[in-house]
Residue, then its C-alpha position, 0 to 999 in steps of 0.5 A: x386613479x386616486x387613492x382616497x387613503x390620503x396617505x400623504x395627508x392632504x386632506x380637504x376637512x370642510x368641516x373643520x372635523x380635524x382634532x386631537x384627543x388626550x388620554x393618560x397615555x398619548x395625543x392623537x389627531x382624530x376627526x370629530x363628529x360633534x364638528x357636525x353638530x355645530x352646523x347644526x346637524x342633530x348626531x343623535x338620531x343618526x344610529x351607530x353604524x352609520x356615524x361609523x361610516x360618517x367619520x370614515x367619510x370625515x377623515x378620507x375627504x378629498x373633494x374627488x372620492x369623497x366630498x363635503x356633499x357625501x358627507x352632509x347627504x350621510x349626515x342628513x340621511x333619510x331614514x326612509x329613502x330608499x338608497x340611491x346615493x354611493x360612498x367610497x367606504x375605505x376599511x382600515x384592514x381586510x381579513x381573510x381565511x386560507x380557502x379564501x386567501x390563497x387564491x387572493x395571494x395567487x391573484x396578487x403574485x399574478x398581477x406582479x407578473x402582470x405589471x412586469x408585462x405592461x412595463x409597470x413595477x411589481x413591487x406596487x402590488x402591495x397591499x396598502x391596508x393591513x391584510x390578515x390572514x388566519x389559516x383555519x379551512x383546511x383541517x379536516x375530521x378524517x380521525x375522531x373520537x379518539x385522543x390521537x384524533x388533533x394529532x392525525x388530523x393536524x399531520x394530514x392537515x400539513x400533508x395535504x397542504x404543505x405546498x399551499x402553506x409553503x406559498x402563504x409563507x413567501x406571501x408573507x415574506x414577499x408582501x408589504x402589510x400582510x401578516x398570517x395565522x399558522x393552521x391550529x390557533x383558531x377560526x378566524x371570526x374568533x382570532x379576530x374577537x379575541x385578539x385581532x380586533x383593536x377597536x379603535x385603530x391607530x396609525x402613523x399620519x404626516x408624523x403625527x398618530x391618528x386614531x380611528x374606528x377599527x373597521x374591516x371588510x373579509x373575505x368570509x361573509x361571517x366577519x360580521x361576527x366582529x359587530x358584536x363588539x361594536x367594530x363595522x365590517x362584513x364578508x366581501x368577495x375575494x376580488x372586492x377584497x383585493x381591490x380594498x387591499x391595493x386602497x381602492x374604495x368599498x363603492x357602495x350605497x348609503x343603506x337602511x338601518x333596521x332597529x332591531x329592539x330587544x328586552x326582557x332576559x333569556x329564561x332557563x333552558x335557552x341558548x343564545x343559538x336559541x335566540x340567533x336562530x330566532x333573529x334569524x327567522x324574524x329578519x328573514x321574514x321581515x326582510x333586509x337583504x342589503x340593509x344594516x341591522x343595528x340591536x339596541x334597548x334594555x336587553x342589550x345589556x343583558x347579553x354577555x359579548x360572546x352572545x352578541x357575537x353570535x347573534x352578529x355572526x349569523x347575519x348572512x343567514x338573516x340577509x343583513x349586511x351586517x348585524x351590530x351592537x353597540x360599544x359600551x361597558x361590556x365592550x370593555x369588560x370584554x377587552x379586559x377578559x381577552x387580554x388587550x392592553x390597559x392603554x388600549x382599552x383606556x384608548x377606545x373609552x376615551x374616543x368612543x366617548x369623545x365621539x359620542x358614540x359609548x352606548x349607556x342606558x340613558x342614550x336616546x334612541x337613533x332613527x330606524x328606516x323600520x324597527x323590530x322587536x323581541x322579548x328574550x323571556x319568548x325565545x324557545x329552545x329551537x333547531x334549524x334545517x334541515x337544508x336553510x338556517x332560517x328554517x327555524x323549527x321548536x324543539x319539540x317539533x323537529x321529529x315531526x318536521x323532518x317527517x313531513x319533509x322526507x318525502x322531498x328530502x329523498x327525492x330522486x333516490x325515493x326507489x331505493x327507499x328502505x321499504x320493509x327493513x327490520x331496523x332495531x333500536x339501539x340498545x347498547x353492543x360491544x364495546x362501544x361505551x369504552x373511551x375511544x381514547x385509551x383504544x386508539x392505537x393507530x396514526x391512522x383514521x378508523x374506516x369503519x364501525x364494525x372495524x372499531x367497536x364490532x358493531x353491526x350498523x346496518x341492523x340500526x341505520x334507518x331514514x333520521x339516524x343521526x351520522x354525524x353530531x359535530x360541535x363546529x362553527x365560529x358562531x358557538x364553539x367559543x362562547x363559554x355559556x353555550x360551551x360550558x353548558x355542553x360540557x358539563x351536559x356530557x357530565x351529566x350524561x356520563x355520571x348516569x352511564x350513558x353513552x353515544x351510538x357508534x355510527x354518530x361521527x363525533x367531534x369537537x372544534x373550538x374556534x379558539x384554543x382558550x376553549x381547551x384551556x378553560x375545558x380543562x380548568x372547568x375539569x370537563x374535557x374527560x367527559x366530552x373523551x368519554x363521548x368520543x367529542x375529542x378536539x379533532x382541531x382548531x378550524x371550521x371544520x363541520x360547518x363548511x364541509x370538512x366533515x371527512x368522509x363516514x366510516x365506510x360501512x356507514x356510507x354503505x348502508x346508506x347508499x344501498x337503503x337510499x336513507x335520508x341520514x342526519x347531521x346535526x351541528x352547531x355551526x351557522x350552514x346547513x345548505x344542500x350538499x354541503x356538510x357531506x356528500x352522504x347526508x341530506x339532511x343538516x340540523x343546526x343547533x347549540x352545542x348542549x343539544x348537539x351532544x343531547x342528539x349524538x345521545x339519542x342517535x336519532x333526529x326524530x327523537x321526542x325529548x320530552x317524552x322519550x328518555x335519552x338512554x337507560x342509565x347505569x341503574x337500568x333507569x331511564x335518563x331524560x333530557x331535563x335530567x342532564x341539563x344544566x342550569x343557568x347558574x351552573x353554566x355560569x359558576x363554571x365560567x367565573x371558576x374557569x375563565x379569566x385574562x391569564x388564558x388568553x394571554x398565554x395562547x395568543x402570546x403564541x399565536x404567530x409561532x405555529x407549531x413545529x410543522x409551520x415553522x420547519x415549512x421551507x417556502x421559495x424567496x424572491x419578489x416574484x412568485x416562481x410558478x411550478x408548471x407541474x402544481x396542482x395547488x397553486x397555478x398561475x392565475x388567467x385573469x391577466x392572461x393577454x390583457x392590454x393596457x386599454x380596455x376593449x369596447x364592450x359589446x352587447x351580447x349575441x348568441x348566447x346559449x344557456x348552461x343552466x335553468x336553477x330554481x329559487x335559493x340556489x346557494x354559492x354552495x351550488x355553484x362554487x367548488x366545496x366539500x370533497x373531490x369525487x373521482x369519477x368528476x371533471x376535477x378528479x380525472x384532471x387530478x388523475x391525470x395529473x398524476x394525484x391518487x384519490x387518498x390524496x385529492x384534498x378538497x376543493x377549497x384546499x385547491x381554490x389556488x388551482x383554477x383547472x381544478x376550480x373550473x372543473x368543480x364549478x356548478x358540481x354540487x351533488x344536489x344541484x339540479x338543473x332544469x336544462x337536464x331533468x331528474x338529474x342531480x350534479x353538475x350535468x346539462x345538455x349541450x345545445x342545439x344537440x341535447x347530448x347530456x354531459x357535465x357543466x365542464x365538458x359542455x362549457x369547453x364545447x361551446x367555448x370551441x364554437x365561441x358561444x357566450x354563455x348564460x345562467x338562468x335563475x329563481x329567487x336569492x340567486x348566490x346565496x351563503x357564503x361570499x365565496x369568490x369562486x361562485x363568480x370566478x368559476x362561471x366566468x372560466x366556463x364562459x359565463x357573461x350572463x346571469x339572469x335572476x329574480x333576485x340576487x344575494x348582496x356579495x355574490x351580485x357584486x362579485x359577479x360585476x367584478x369578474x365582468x359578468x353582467x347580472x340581469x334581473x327579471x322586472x317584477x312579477x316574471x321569471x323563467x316559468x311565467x315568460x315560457x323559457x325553456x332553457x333551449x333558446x338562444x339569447x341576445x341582450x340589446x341595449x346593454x351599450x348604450x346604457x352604460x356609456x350613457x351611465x344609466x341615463x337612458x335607464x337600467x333595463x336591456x331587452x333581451x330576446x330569446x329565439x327557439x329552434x323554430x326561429x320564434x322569439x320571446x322578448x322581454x325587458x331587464x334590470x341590469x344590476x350594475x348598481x354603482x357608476x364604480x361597478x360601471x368601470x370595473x364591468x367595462x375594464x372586464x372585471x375588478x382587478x384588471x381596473x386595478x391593475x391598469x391604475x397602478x400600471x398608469x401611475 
């Protein structure tokens, strides 16, 4: 199995690319672009991403992996081609989360055991490219509103997951290149803006340093956050980043780059999430799934970093595999801002420059497979939901919106409506305008509204009230404009006297700690207190489903009413069932317009035409009364923002605090298993493997496990948010001896595949065709038709060693790239899935836990060929194909036989679509090819 890092510096340079280049401070090799031009090919037409992934190619020739005709096919691309062609792309670096990152540590401590199974050396499973990993999922909003609320908070953060952190700390310790944020420094897109991120990359090379373009895959789809500042990288499964980890290659095909062209400037009254959520919506339409997008024109100059990155950020939402910007004389004002070294920022001027890729204003404009653009002066104040972020609706047209969707929003529940209830407008009660700061007086979470501020809520709660207003996400939550412009919003609101209902769950996340800082200088931090948004902690809180549970008379008024309650947040998710179990629908939004809706209680409400509160004079207060203007978002930034901030937090940032550091953690090389955790269990992937791969075989007597419709997201499939009690997970964790108040959530237990395998297509709004007017994880178990969970049926047929089938709509495993959407199928005994279409990661992944996905050929689906769901399935042909690598063609023929014995018969694509996805399918999955390498060698 070759490694094409070329650690040993042999390297095959056809091109003569191999230099060196000088700064003030040192020489470095690197290998040039212009190399190229002097045979004659024209550079600058090729847009910026693709030289990126150019001189990648460049530096690891090695005539196997990467060779002179990779190289020259890249640097003649066909901008209209369709892709056909796979290059092995190898990232300088991985970046992982904790959700994400325990279960890949779990993989790599069982792989170790693994080795010493085959008779191989453990201490080769390393990760051969720097892993960083920042712990930032776990923190949870159980207390909010209150001073106290990041300290309750981050102490339940350590109880819950001290066994988890214990675990990351030997990895550390145990692991070669592998390094770890402690939880409360920030969210990971955001670390690695402000300080991870280099740039350029160096390294030590035969004795000589080499410098290179920073470039990163991670194992969450928001890594491209980082394109904003000119670095490639994008969101990877957990299983294709352990592979990336142990140096094996990133296969893919040489994409279509989508210019997107934008001018003009942003007027007043726009954010830059009004402008994402726009770009969201225009891509999605236009369509670029699997497709690099590359920003360019005058109006890139008109946007601060902050605001790149958030447009890069959100590019899983528009499809894109990544959404980059340019390096240019922002990208340094921007290193400067955050405190990077002068020799480091005088090292990326220098190479960016020598390599022809410093983006100024005279640069001409690259070549597009197709172009699109948008004048920054149209973009309207705008929100998203409430189930999609591309569902992008004006401002002014959300009440109406929402009213329209209702109907399908309350779906099965419709007959527990609120009918005829008198609900009241909220006027102003008890004591709720207090600051929540000084009554706090518990170090423990408030459990109910009526508790706390002697209101009520069930007189005021109605379909569109407002539950939880949460400042949440990477995206936002450190971009000063939008920020600031919160901040001073609460201000305002407060100098008028005006003040937030008590059932709205309110918090404040920043994505990094300089926020606080840069709050406090900016003297705003009082007036978010005195509208219950306190910090509650450093991490994605909100957005991926750690919103906590609502107050319990809350909760209540909502199940007995059947009400459609609303969140609204500024984070980057809104899908079914993710932000909270009690809430059905998710707005997203800037976070100025997040503490405007806690204002107004009501996501209904008509900011232009109704007042947001009566102020302290008895006068009403409108919108346009309290927000702020460009010039005074900016005069606070300059007054409050500046290097001295950021170096002093990420001095720190390896520290952690008192909690982290007293952690004890087990020593050894080998990981020494708890047979009785139920955090961290050893994982099942390796369990029985042998040194060589069976034969595959082609499927037989496949029954289904579920029917799902279109859009069906990794947040339907995968474990997330809560553990209910009376779920496969909550009975096992019962049985294990776990009391509900302890059951964490699923992510925090990603690293307990029991607990995994039982959450798996456990969404509570997943509906599934097999089980009609059901919503969750329940089928039927066939031939029988008995009803029951997902879990209890896949152990059935796992009994009578029946494969199993998933069939699906459109954008099958869209959202987050979260590993557990394929590794939890594969442990119900999942080897089929068969889509119209499939979300880029999560097709990917599915190849790499050896489950083969299929799509239907254009034109049919599930409706149109008559399936039923209840049939058995065959797949002929599957062999053949793959021995032949698809030189006998890509479709299969499936049958379908019902319990009559007629058969359906109809062809499918097998999308395995790289000859290297061929050997890890044929090796049953990713890791275990890896393994077998390391194993030979």
């Amino acid at each position: 199995m070759s490694n094409p890092g070329n650690k040993n510096g042999n390297h095959a340079d056809s091109f003569g690319s191999r230099s060196e280049l000088k700064t003030a401070h040192k020489s470095y090799e690197i290998f040039r672009l212009k190399a190229l031009e002097q045979r004659g090919i024209n550079l600058a037409r090729l847009p910026f991403s693709l030289r990126i992934l150019l001189e990648n190619l460049l530096r690891h020739e090695d005539g196997k992996s990467v060779t002179a005709e990779d190289i020259e096919f890249l640097a003649k691309w066909d901008a209209k081609a369709e892709p056909s062609r796979e290059i092995a792309y190898m990232p300088a670096r991985v970046l992982m989360q904790d959700f994400t990152g325990v279960p890949a540590i779990v993989d790599l401590a069982a792989m170790r055991d693994a080795m010493k199974v085959l008779g191989g050396d453990p201490h080769k499973i390393n990760p051969l490219q720097p892993a960083e990993l920042v712990i930032d999922h776990s923190v949870q909003v159980d207390e909010f509103g209150t001073s106290n609320s990041y300290s309750i908070n981050s102490l339940l953060e350590f109880q819950r997951n001290r066994e988890r952190y214990a675990f990351l700390k030997w990895g550390q310790s145990a692991f070669d290149n592998f390094s770890a944020v402690p939880p409360g420094m920030g969210i990971c897109h955001q670390v690695n803006l402000e300080y991870l991120a280099r740039v350029v990359f160096t390294a030590e090379n035969g004795g000589a340093a080499r410098a290179y373009p920073d470039t990163l895959v991670g194992t969450d789809s928001h890594t491209t956050m980082i394109n904003g500042l000119g670095v490639l990288g994008w969101g990877v499964g957990g299983i294709e980043a352990e592979a990336a980890m142990l140096g094996q290659p990133v296969s893919m095909l040489v994409p279509q780059v989508v210019g997107f062209k934008l001018t003009g400037k942003l007027r007043e009254g726009a954010t830059a999430t009004d402008l994402v959520l726009t770009v969201t919506e225009m891509l999605r339409k236009l369509g670029v799934v699997g497709k690099f997008v590359e920003f360019y024109g005058a109006g890139v100059s008109e946007l601060a970093l902050a605001d790149r990155a958030t447009i890069a950020n959100m590019a899983p939402e528009y499809g894109a595999t990544c959404g980059i910007f340019p390096v240019d004389a922002e990208t340094l004002r921007y290193l400067r801002l955050t405190g990077r070294s002068d020799e480091q920022i005088a090292l990326v001027e220098a190479y960016y420059k020598e390599q022809g890729l410093f983006h100024t204003a005279d640069a001409p404009e690259a070549e597009y497979s197709q172009t699109i653009s948008l004048d920054l002066a149209t973009v309207e104040p705008s929100v998203a939901g409430p189930k999609r972020p591309q569902d992008r609706v004006l401002l002014k047209n959300a009440g109406p919106s929402f009213a329209e969707q209702l109907p399908a929003l309350r779906g099965p529940v419709a007959a527990n409506g609120s009918g005829n209830r008198q609900v009241l407008r909220w006027e102003g009660e008890g004591g709720h305008d207090q600051d929540a700061s000084e009554a706090a007086h518990s170090d423990k979470p408030f459990t109910s509204v009526k508790e706390r501020f002697g209101v009520d809520v069930e007189k005021y709660l109605d379909h569109g009230s407002i539950v939880i207003a949460a400042i949440t996400s990477c995206t936002n939550t450190s971009n000063p404009s939008v920020m600031m412009a919160a901040g001073l919003l609460a201000k305002k609101a407060v100098e008028k006297g005006l003040s937030v209902p008590p059932w709205v769950k309110t918090s404040l996340a920043p994505g990094s700690r300089v926020v606080s800082d840069y709050y406090e200088k900016a003297g705003l931090l009082p007036y978010l207190n005195k509208l219950r948004f306190n910090v509650v902690g450093y991490g994605c809180t909100t957005c991926i489903g750690n919103s906590g549970p609502l107050p319990t008379d809350v909760s209540k008024s909502i199940e007995d009413h059947g009400l459609v309650a609303v969140s609204v947040l500024s984070g980057n998710r809104n899908f079914e069932g993710r932000i909270n179990s009690d809430v059905r629908a998710n707005y997203l939004m800037s976070p100025p317009l997040v503490v405007a809706y806690a204002l107004a209680g009501r996501i209904d409400h008509n900011f232009d035409a109704e007042p947001v509160g009566k102020g302290k004079d008895g006068q009403p207060v409108y919108l346009k009364d309290i927000w702020p203007t460009q010039k005074e978002v900016a005069d606070a930034i300059a007054a409050s923002i500046d290097s001295g901030i950021f170096r002093k937090e990420y001095a720190t940032v390896a520290d952690g605090d008192q909690n982290w550091q007293q952690l004890n953690f087990p020593g050894g090389d080998v990981y020494q298993w708890e047979p009785d955790s139920t955090y961290i269990r050893k994982a099942p992937y390796f369990d029985g493997m042998k040194a060589t791969p069976e034969a595959v075989k082609d499927v037989a007597g496949a029954r289904v496990l579920a029917v799902l419709g279109d859009s069906v997201t990794t947040d339907h499939i995968s474990p997330a948010g809560s553990i209910k009690a009376n779920s496969p997970a909550g009975k096992y964790l019962v049985e294990h001896g776990v009391k509900p108040v302890d059951f964490n959530s699923y992510g925090s237990r990603r690293g307990n595949h029991e607990v995994m395998v039982r959450g798996t297509f456990a969404n509570v709004r997943l509906r599934n065709k097999l089980a009609p007017g059901t919503e969750g994880g329940v089928t039927r178990l066939l031939p029988e038709g008995e009803q029951m969970s997902i879990y209890d049926a896949s152990v059935k047929y796992a009994e009578r060693k029946t494969p199993l089938v998933i069939l699906a709509g459109k954008e099958y495993g869209s959202g987050s790239s979260r590993d557990w959407a394929a590794k939890g199928p594969r442990l119900l005994g999942v080897r089929v899935v068969i889509a119209e279409s499939f979300e880029r990661i999560h097709r990917s992944n599915l190849v790499g836990m050896g489950i083969l996905p299929l799509q239907f050929e254009a034109g049919q689906n599930v409706e149109s060929l008559g399936l039923t769901g209840e049939e058995t399935y065959d797949i002929v042909g599957l062999v053949d194909r793959l021995e032949s690598k698809f030189a006998n063609g890509r479709t299969v023929t499936v049958k379908a036989t019902a319990a009559d014995g007629k058969t359906k018969t109809f062809e499918a694509k097998v999308r395995i679509d790289t000859p290297q996805e061929i050997l890890y399918y044929q090796h049953g999955g990713i890791l275990q090819y890896v393994l077998r390498g390391l194993a030979e060698n």
